[in-house]
OpenMM code with the backbone's topology and positions (N, CA, C; nanometers):
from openmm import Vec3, app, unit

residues = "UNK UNK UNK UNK UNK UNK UNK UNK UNK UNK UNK UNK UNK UNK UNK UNK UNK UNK UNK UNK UNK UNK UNK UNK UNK UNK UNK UNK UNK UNK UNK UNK UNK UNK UNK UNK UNK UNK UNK UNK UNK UNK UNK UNK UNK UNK UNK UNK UNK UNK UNK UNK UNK UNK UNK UNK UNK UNK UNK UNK UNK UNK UNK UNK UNK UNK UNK UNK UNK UNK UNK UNK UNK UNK UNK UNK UNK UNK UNK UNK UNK UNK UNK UNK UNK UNK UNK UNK UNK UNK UNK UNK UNK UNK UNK UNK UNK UNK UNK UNK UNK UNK UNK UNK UNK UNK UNK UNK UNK UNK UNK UNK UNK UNK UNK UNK UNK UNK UNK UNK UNK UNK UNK UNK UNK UNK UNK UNK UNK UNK".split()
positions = [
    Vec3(0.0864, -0.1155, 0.0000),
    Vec3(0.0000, 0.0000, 0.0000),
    Vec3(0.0910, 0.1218, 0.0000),
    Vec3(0.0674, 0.2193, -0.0670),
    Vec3(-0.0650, 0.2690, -0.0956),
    Vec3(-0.1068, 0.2887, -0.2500),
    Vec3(-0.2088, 0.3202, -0.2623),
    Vec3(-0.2276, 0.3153, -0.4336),
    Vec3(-0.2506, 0.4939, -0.4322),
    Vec3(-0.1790, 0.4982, -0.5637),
    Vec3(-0.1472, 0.6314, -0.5995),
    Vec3(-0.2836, 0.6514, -0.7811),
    Vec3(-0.3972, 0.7535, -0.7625),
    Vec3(-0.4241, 0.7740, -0.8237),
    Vec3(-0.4145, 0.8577, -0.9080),
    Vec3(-0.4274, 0.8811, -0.9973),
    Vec3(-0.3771, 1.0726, -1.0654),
    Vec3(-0.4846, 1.0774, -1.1789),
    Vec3(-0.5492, 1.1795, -1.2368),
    Vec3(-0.7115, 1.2102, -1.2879),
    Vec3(-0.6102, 1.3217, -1.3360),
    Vec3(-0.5634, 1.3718, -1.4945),
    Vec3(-0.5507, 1.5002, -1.5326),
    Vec3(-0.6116, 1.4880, -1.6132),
    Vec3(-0.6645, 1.6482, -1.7126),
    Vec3(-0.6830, 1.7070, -1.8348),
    Vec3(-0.5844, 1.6255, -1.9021),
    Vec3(-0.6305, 1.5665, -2.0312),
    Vec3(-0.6018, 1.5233, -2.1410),
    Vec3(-0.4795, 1.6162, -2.2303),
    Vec3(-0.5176, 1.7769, -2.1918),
    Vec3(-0.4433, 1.8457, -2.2714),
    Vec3(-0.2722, 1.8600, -2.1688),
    Vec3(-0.2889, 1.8142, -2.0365),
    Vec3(-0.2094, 1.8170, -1.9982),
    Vec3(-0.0016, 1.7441, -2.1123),
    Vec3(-0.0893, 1.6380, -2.1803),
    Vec3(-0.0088, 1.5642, -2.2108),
    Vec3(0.1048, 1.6052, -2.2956),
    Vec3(0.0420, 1.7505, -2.3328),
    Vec3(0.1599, 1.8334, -2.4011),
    Vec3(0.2424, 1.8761, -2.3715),
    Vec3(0.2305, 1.9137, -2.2297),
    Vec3(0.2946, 2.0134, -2.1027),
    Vec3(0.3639, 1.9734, -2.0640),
    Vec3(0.3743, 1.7937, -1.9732),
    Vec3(0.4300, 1.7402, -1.8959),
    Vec3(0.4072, 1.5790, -1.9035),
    Vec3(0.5271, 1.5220, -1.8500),
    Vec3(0.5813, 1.3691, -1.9245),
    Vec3(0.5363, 1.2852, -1.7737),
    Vec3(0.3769, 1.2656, -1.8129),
    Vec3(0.2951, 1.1790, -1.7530),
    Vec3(0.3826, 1.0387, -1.6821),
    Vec3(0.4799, 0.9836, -1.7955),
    Vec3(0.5333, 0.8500, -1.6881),
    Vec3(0.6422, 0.9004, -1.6281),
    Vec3(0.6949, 1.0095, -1.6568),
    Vec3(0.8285, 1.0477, -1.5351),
    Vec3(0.7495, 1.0835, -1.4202),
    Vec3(0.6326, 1.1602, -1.4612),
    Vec3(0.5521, 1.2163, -1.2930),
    Vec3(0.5774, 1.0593, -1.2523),
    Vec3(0.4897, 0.9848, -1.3196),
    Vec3(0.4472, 0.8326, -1.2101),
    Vec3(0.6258, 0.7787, -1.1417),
    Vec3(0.7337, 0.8088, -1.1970),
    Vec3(0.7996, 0.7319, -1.1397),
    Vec3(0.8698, 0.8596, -1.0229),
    Vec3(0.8450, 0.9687, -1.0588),
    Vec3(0.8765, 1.0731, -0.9177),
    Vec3(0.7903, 1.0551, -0.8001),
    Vec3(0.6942, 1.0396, -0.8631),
    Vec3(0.5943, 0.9463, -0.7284),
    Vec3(0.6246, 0.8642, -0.6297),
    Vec3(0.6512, 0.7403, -0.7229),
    Vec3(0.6662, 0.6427, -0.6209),
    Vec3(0.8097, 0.6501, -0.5956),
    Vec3(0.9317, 0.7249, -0.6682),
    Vec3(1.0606, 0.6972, -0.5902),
    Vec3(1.0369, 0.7927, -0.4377),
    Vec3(0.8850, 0.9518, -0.4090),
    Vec3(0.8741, 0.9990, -0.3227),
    Vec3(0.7822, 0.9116, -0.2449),
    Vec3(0.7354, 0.8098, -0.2590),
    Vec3(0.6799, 0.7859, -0.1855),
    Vec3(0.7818, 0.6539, -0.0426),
    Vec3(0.8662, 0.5964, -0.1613),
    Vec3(1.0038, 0.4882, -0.0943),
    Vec3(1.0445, 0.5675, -0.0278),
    Vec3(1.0706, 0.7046, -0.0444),
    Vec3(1.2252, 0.8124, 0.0461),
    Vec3(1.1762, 0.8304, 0.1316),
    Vec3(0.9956, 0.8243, 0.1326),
    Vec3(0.9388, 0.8874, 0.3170),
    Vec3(0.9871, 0.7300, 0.4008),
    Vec3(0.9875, 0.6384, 0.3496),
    Vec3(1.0244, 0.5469, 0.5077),
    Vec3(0.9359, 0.4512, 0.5154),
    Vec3(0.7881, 0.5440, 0.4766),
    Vec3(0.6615, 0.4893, 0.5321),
    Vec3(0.6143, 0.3684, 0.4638),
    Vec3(0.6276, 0.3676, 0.3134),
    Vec3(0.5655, 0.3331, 0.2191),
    Vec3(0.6609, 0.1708, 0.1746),
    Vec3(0.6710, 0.0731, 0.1864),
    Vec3(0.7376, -0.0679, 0.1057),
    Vec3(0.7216, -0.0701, -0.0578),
    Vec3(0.8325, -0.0553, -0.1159),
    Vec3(0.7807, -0.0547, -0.2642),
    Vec3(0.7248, -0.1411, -0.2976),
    Vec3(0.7269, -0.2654, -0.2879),
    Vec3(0.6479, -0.4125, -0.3405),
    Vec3(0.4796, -0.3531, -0.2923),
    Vec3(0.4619, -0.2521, -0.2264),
    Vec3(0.3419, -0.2120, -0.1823),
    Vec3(0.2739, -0.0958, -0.2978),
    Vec3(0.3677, -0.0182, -0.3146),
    Vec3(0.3329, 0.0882, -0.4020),
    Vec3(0.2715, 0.0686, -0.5522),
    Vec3(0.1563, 0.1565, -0.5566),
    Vec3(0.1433, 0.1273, -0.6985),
    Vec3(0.0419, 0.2816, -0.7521),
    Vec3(0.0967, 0.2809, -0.8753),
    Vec3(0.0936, 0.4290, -0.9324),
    Vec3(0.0586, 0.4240, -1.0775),
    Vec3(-0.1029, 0.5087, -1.0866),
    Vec3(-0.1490, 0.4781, -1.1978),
    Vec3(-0.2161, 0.6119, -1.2802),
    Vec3(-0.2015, 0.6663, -1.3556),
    Vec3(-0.2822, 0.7603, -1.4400),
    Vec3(-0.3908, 0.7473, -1.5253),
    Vec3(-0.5066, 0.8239, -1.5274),
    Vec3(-0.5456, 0.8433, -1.6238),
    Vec3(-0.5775, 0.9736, -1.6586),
    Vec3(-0.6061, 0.9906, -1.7933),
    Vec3(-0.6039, 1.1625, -1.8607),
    Vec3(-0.7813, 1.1404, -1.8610),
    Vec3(-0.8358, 1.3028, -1.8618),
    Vec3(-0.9571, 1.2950, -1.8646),
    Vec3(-0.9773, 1.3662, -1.9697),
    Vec3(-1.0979, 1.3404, -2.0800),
    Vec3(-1.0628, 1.3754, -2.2118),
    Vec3(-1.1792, 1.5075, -2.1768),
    Vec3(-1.2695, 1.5027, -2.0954),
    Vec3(-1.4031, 1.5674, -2.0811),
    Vec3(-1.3596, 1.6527, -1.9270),
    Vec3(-1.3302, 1.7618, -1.9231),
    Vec3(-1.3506, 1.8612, -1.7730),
    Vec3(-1.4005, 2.0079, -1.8155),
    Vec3(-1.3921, 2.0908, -1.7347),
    Vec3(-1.4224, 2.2402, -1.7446),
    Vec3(-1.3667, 2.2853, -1.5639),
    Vec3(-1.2938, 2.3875, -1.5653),
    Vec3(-1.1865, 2.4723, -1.5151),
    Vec3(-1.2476, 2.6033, -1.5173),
    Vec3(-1.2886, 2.6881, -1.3841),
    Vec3(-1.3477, 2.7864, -1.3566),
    Vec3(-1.3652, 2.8259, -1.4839),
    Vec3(-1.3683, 2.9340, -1.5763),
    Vec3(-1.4625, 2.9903, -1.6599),
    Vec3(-1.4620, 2.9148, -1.7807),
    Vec3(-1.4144, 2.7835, -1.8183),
    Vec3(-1.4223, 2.7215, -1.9112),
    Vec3(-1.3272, 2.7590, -2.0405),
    Vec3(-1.2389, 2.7784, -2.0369),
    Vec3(-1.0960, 2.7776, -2.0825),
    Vec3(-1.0599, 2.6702, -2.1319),
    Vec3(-1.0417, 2.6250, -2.2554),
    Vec3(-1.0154, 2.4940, -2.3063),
    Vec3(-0.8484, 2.4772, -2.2580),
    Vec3(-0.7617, 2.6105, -2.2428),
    Vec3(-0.6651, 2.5639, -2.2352),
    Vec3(-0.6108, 2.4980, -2.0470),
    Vec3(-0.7161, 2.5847, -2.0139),
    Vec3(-0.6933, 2.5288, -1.8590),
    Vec3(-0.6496, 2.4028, -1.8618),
    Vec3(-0.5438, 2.3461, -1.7251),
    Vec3(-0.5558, 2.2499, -1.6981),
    Vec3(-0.5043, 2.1733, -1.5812),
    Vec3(-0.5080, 2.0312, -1.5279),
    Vec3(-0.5187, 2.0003, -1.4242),
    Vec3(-0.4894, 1.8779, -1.3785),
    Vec3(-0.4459, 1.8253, -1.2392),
    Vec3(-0.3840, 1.7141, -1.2021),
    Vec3(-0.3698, 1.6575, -1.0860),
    Vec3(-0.4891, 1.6118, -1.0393),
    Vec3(-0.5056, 1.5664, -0.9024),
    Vec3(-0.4301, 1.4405, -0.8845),
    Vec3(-0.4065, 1.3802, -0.7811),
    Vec3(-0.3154, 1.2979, -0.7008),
    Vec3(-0.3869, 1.2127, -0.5948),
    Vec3(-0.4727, 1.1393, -0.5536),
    Vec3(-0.5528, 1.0735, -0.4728),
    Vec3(-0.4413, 0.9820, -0.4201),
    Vec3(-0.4608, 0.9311, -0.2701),
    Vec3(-0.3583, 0.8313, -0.2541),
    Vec3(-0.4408, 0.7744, -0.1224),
    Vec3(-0.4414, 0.6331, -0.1812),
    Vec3(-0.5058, 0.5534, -0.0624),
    Vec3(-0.4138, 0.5156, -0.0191),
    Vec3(-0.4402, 0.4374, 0.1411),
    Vec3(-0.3263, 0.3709, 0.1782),
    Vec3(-0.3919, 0.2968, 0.3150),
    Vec3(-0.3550, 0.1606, 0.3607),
    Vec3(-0.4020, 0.1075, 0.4269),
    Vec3(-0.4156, 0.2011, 0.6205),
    Vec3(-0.4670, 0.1970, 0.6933),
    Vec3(-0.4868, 0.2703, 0.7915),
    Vec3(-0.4359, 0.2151, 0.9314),
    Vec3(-0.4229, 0.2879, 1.0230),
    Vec3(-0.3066, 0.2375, 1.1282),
    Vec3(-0.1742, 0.3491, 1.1116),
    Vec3(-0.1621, 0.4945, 1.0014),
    Vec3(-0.0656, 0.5130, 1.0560),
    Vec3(-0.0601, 0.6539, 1.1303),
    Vec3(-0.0372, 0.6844, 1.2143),
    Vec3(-0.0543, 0.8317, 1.2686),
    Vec3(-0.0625, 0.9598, 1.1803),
    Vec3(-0.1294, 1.0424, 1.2050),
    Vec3(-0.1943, 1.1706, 1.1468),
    Vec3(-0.0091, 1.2346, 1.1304),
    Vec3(0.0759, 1.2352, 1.1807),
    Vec3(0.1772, 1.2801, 1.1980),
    Vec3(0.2859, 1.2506, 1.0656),
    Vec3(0.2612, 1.0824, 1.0440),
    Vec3(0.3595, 0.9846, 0.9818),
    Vec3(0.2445, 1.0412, 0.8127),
    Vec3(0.1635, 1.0636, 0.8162),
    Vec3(0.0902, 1.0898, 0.6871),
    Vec3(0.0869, 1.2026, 0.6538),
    Vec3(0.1127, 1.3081, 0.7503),
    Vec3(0.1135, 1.4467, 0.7333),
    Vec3(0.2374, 1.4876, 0.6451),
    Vec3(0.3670, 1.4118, 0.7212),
    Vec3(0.4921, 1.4343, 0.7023),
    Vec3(0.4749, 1.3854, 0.5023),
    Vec3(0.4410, 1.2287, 0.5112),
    Vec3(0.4438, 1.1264, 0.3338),
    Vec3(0.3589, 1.2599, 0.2662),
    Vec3(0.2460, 1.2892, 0.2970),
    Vec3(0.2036, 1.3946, 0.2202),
    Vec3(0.2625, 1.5151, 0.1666),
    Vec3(0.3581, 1.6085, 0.2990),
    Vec3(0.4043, 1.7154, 0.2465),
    Vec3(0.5230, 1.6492, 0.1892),
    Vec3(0.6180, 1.5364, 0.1749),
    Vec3(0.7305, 1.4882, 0.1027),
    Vec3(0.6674, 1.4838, -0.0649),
    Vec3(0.5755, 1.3944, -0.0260),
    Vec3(0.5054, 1.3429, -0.2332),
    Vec3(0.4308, 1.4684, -0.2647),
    Vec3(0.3659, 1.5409, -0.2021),
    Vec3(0.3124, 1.7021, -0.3109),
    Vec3(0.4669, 1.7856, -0.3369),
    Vec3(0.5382, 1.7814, -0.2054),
    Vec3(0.6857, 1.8929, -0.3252),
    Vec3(0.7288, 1.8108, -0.4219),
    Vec3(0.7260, 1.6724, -0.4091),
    Vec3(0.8037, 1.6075, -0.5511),
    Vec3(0.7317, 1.6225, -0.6704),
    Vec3(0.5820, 1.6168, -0.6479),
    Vec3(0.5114, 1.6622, -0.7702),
    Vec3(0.4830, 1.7947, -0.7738),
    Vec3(0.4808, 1.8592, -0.6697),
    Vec3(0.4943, 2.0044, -0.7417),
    Vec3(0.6206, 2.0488, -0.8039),
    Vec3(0.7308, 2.0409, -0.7527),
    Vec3(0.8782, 2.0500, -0.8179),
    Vec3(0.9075, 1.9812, -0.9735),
    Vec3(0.8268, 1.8614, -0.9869),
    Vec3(0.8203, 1.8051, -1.1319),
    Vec3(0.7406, 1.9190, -1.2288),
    Vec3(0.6334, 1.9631, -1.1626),
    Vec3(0.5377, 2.0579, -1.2079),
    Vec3(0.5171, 2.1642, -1.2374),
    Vec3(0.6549, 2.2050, -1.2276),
    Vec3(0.7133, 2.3504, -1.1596),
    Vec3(0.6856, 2.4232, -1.3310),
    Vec3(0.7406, 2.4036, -1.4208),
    Vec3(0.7918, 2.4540, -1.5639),
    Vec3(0.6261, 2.4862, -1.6026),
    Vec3(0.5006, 2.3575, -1.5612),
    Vec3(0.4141, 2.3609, -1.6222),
    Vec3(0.3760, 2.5003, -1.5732),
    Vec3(0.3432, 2.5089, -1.4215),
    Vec3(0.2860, 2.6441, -1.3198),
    Vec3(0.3065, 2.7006, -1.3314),
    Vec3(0.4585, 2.7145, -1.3963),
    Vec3(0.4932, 2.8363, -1.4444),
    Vec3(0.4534, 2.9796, -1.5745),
    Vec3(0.4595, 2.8728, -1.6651),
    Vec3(0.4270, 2.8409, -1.7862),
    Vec3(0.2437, 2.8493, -1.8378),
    Vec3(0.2083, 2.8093, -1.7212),
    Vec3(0.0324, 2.7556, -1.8259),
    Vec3(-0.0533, 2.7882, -1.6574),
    Vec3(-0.1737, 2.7775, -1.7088),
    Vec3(-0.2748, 2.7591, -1.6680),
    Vec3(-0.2859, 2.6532, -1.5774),
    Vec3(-0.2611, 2.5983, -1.4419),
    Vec3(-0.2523, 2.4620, -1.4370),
    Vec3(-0.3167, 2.4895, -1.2665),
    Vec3(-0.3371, 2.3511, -1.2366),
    Vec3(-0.3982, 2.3430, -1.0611),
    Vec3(-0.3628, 2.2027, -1.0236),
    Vec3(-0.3374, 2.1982, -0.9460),
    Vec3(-0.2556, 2.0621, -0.9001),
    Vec3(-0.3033, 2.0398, -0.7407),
    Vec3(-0.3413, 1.8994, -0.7495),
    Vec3(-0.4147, 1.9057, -0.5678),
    Vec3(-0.3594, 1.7353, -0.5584),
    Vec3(-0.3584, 1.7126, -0.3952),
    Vec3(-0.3665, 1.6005, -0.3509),
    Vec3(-0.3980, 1.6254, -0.2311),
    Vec3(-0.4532, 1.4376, -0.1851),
    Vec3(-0.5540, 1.3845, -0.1210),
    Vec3(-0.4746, 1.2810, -0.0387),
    Vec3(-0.4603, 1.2308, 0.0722),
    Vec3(-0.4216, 1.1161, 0.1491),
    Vec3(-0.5106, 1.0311, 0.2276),
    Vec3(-0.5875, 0.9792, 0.2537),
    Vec3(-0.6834, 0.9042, 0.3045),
    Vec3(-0.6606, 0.7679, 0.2919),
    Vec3(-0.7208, 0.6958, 0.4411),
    Vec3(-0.7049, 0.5886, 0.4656),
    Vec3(-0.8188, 0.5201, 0.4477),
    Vec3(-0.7934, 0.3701, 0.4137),
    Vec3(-0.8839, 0.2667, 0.3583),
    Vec3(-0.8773, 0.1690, 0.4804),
    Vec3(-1.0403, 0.1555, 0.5204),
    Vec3(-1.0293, 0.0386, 0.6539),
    Vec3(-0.9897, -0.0645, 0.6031),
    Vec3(-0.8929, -0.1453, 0.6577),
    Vec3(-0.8428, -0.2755, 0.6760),
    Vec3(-0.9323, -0.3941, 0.6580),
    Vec3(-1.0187, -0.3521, 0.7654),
    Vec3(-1.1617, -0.4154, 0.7732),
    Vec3(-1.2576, -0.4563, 0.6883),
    Vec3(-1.1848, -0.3666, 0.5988),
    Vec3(-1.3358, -0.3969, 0.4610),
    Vec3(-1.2336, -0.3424, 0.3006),
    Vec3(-1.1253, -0.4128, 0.3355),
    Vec3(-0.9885, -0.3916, 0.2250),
    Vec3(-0.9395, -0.5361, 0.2312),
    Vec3(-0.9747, -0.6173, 0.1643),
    Vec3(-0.8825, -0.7517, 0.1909),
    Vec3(-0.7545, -0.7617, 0.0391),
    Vec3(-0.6746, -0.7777, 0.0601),
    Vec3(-0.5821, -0.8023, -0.0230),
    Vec3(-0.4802, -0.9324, -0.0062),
    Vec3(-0.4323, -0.9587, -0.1242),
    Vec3(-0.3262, -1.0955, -0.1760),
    Vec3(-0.2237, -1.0384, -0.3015),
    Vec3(-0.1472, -1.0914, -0.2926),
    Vec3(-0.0390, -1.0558, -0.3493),
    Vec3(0.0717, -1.1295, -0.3676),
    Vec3(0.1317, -1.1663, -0.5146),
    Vec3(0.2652, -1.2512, -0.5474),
    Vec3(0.3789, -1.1387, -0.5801),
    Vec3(0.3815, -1.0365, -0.5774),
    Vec3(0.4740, -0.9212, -0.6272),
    Vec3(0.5847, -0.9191, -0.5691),
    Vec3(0.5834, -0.9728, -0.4395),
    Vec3(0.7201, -0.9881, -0.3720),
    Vec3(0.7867, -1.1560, -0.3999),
    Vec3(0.7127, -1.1910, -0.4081),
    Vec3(0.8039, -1.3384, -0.4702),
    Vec3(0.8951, -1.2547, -0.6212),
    Vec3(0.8466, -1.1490, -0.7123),
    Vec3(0.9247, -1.1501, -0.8082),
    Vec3(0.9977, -0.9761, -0.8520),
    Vec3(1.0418, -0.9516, -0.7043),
    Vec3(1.0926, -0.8123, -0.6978),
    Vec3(1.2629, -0.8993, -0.6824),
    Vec3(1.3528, -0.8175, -0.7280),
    Vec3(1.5315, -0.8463, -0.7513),
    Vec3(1.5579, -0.8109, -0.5715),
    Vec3(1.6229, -0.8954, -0.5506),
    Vec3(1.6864, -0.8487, -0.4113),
    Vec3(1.5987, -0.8514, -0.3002),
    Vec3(1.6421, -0.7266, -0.2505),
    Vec3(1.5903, -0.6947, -0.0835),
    Vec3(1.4832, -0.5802, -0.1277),
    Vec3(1.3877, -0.5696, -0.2579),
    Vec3(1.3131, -0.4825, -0.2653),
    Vec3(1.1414, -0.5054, -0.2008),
    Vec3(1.1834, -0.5444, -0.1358),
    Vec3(1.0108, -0.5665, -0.0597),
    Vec3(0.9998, -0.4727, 0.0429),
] * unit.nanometer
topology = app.Topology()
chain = topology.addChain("A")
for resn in residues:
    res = topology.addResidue(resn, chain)
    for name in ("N", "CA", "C"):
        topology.addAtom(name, app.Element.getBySymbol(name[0]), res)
């Protein structure tokens, strides 16, 4: 855990290199401590259909959702949160600069209780990457 969602504008794809974001992600999400990579997983999709306060075709946008199993202190999530928004805002930086853009994320926990999971991913990670 945790699963990393991301929802942008379609037109984003001109701006900024969608699979480098995904892998600045999850190398920020390994550096907080918190996160086991054999756990991590990081996925995009572009949204071909939005509208952006006054409806600006060129507007555009890139949310970040991130579930993650629950049990860890408001403190230990506060910290993974402000680490993974500067890595994607710092990736993001040229776009903000540059364009029209809004960028948000989300951290929330998924009960355990009503999350069951299985998994072979660590039988086929190289090394000590679990």
């Amino acid at each position: 855990m945790p699963h990393f969602q991301i929802d942008y504008s379609a037109n984003l794809e001109e701006r900024l290199d969608i699979p480098g974001l995904l892998a600045v992600l999850r190398d920020a999400a390994v550096e907080t401590g918190v996160f086991p990579l054999a756990g991590i997983r990081v996925r995009a999709t572009a949204c071909t259909h939005w509208v952006i306060a006054d409806g600006n075709p060129d507007h555009a946008f890139l949310d970040i959702s991130v579930r993650l199993r629950g049990g860890r202190t408001l403190e230990v999530r506060k910290a993974a949160t402000e680490r993974i928004f500067a890595a994607a805002r710092s990736y993001c930086d040229q776009v903000m600069k540059s364009s029209s853009f809004m960028l948000s994320m989300e951290m929330r926990d998924i009960d355990p209780d009503l999350s069951p999971k299985d998994s072979s991913i660590r039988d086929h990670l190289a090394g000590d990457a679990s």
